[in-house]
N, C-alpha and C positions, 0 to 999 in steps of 0.2 A: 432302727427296726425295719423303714422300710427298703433300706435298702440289700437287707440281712434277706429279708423275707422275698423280696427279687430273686437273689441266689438260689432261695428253698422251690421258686417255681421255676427258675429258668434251669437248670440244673437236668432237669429231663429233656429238655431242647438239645442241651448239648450228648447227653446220653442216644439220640435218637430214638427215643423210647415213648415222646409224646403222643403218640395214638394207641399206645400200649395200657393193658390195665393188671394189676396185679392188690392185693391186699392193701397194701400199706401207701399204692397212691390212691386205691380208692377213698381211702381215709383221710388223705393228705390234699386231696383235690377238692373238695368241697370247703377245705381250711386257706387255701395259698391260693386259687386259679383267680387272677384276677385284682384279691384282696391288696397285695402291694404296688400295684401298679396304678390302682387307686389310691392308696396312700400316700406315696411319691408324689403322685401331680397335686393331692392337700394339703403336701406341707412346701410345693413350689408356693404355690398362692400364699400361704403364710408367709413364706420367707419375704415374699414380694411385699408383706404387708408391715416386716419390719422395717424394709430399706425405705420403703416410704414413709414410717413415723420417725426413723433417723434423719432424712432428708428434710423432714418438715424440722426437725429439733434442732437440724444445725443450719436451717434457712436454705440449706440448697434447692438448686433449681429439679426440678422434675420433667419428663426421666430423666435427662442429665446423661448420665454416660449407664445409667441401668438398660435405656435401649440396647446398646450395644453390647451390656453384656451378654442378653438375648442373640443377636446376632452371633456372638464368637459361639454361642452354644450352639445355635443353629448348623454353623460350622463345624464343630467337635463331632456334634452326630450324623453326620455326612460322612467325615470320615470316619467312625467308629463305623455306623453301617458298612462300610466297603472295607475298612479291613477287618475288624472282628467280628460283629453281630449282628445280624441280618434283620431283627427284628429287635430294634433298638429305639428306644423311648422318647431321647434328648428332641429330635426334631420337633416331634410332635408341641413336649412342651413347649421348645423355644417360640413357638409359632403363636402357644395360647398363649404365653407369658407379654408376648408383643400387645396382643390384645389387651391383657391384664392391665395392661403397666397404663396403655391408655385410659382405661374403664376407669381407673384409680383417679383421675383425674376428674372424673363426673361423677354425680348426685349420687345418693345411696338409692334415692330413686330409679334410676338407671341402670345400675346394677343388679340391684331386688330382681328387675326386671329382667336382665339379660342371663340373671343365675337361672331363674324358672321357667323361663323359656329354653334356655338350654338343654335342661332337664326332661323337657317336655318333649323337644325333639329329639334325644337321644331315648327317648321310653318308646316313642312310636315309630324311630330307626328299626331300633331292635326287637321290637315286638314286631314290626312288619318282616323283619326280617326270619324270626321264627315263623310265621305264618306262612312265610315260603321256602322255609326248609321241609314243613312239615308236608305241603304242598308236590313237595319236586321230591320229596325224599324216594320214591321207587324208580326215577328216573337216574339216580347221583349216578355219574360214574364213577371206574378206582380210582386210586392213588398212582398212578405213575407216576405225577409232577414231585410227588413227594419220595418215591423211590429214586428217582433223579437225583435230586439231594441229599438222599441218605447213601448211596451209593461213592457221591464224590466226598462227603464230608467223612464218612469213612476211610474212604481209600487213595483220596486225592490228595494232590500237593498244595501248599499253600497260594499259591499262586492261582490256579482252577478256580480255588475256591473264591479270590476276590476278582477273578473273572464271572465265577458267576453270578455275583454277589451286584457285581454294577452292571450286568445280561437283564438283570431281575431287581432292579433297583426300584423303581417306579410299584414295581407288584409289591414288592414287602412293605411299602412306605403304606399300602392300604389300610393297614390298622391306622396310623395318626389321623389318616384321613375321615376314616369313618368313627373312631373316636373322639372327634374333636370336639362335639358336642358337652361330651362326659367330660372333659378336660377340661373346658371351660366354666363346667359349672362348677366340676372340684376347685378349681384354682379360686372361685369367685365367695365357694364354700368356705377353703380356709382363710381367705382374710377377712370372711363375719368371723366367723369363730374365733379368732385369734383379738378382733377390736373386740367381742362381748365378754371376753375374759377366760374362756375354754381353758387357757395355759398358762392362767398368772395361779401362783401358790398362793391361796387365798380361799377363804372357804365359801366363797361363788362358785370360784375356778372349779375346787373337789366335788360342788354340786352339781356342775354340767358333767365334770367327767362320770361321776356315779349314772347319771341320767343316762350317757351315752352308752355305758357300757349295758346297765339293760336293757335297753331298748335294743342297741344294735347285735347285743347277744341274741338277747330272748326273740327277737324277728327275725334279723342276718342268714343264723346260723340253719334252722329250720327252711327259708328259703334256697341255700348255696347248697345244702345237702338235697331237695328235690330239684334243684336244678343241674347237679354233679351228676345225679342218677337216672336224667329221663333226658336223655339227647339231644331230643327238642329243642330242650330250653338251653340250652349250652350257651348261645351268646346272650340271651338275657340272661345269665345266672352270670357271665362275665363283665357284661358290663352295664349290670343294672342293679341284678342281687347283690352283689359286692361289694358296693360301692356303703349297705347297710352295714354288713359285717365288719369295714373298714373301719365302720366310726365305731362298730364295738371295740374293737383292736382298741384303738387310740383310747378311749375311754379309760379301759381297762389297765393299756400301760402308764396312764398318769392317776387312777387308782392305786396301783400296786408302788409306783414309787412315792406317791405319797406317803405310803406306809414301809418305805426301808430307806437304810442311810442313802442321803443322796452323793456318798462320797465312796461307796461299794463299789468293788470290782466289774460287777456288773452297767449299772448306771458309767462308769469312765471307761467301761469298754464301749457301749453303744456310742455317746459321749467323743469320742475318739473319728468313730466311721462315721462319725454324721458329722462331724469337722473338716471332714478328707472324703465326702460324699461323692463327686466327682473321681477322684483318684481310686476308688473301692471301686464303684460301678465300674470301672473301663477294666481297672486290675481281677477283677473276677471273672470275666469274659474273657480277660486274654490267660489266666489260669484253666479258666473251663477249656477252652480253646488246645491248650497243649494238653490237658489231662485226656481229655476225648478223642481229639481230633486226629486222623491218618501220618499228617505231619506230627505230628507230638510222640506221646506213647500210646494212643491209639486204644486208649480200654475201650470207647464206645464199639471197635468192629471186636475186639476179646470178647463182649459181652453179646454180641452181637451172632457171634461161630462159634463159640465156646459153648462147653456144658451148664450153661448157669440161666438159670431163670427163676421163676417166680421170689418168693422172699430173698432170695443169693443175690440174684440180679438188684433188686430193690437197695438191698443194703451197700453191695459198692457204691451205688450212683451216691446214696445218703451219706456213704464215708468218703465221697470226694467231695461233696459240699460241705463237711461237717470239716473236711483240709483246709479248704479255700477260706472257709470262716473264718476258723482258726490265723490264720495267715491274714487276713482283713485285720483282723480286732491285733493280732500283736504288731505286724506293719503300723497300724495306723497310731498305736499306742509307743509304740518307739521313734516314728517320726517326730511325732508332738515335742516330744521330750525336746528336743534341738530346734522346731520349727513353729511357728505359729497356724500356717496352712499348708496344707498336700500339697504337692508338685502339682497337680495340674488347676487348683485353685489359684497358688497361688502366681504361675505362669499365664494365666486367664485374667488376674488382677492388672500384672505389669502390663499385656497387652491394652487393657480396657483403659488405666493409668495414660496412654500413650496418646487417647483420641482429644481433642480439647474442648474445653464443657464449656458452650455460651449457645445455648436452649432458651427461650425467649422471657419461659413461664416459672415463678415460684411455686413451692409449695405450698396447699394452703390446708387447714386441717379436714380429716376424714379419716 
């Protein structure tokens, strides 16, 4: 889901439509902006919390060679950034996941502490950070830097494009940087959640998610819709309100599948992309990438000089993500069939396979 739900907000990025408003993303934006990019960095911290109770079960050492899976990711979104997507995620996490994987090592004490204090600074990041939007707001100037970019991502060649992409490297990497706070604490969130039992099938487990889902509905949804619609608040409604509605999301989707076959077309479609999470992520950016882009076929400049707007416009963009979906979920579900992991999981395995594990320290439990 989260990384379906990436698609449904990145998806305008590649349309060049992001400071655009119409019907159907005013509706759409107060639901996605934000919400999955949260979600993804809560279920890296999960995942990190399984390799470490696997680690502990089979005596191995910690981290072991999980550091470095960190690092090859590190690696991956460096060059994802320069050649596809310029505002790409992997870094960021690979950088909390370093921290993570250390933290995991100390007291719950310790982490308690460094999840809420995370929190804490990333509330009065962003909250200061509203207070000087709201401040400067008569002084902003235009958009050039961003017609710049829409200008060569329209109409340029591919190559421009990861020229300007490593020109401008250090500026885009700005979000991990000033998100790191919020990443840290998501990552540190899902492996509580994950050791209290959030996502064992068990009827603890259905009690949190029920909890989560109203909570994070009945609060989330009410705050991401006043923050979609008052400017202001724009970067606290992204990376603050959202992070509530996220945990409705998750709630909600281990509600609903508690209540449908877990062997439904649905469930092994998700199922599928979240086995090959890696491989989807890069294959959806480099789809968005030809669908949109100058070099490709170019719909973002047809949509862009063409007669089409308000709802028209909306709906192309929505029927090139609703392709690319489509194309995830049966990709990922006919790889399986032959493979155990994606190409780029499992060329990430053999690499990590290759470094040799003599780390000093055991596992011990937490």
């Amino acid at each position: 889901m989260a990384i379906l739900g990436t698609l449904a907000a990145n998806i305008w990025v590649f349309a060049m439509s992001s400071d655009g408003t119409g019907p159907l993303k005013t509706v759409l934006d107060p639901l996605t902006n934000g919400k999955f990019f949260a979600m993804l960095a809560m279920m890296f911290g999960v995942g990190l919390a399984v390799q470490y109770r696997t680690a502990a079960a089979y005596g191995r050492r910690w981290p072991g060679r999980y550091r470095w899976r960190q690092v090859l990711l590190l690696a991956e979104g460096a060059l994802h950034t320069l050649l596809l997507f310029a505002w790409d995620v992997l870094m960021g996490y690979a950088v909390t996941g370093l921290v993570v994987i250390w933290l995991l090592r100390r007291s719950e004490r310790v982490r308690t502490a460094v999840m809420w204090s995370a929190l804490a600074v990333n509330t009065l990041l962003f909250g200061g950070m509203t207070l000087v939007y709201v401040a400067l707001t008569p002084q902003r100037s235009g958009s050039g830097g961003h017609e710049e970019w829409k200008a060569l991502f329209l109409n340029g060649g591919y190559l421009e494009q990861v020229a300007m992409r490593w020109e401008d490297f250090l500026g885009t990497r700005s979000e991990a940087i000033a998100s790191f706070p919020m990443l840290l604490f998501l990552f540190l969130l899902g492996v509580r959640l994950y050791r209290a039992g959030v996502f064992d099938d068990d009827q603890r487990g259905q009690r949190y998610r029920k909890l989560m889902t109203r909570c994070g509905l009945g609060l989330g949804l009410p705050l991401c819709v006043l923050g979609s619609h008052i400017s202001y608040l724009g970067e606290l409604h992204r990376y603050g309100f959202s992070i509530v509605l996220m945990l409705g999301y998750v709630g909600l989707a281990g509600w609903l599948l508690d209540r449908t076959r877990s062997r439904g077309q649905v469930p092994r479609s998700l199922s599928a992309v979240g086995r090959t999470a890696l491989t989807c992520y890069v294959l959806q950016n480099l789809l968005g990438s030809v669908i949109f882009y100058g070099w490709g076929f170019g719909l973002a400049s047809y949509l862009d000089t063409g007669d089409v707007g308000g709802l028209a416009l909306e709906g192309w963009v929505l029927g090139a993500a609703l392709v690319i979906a489509l194309a995830l979920v049966i990709g990922a579900r006919s790889w399986l069939r032959r493979f155990d992991r994606g190409p780029l999981e499992a060329a990430g395995a053999r690499l990590v396979s290759l470094v040799p594990e003599h780390f000093p320290r055991r596992v011990g439990r937490g």
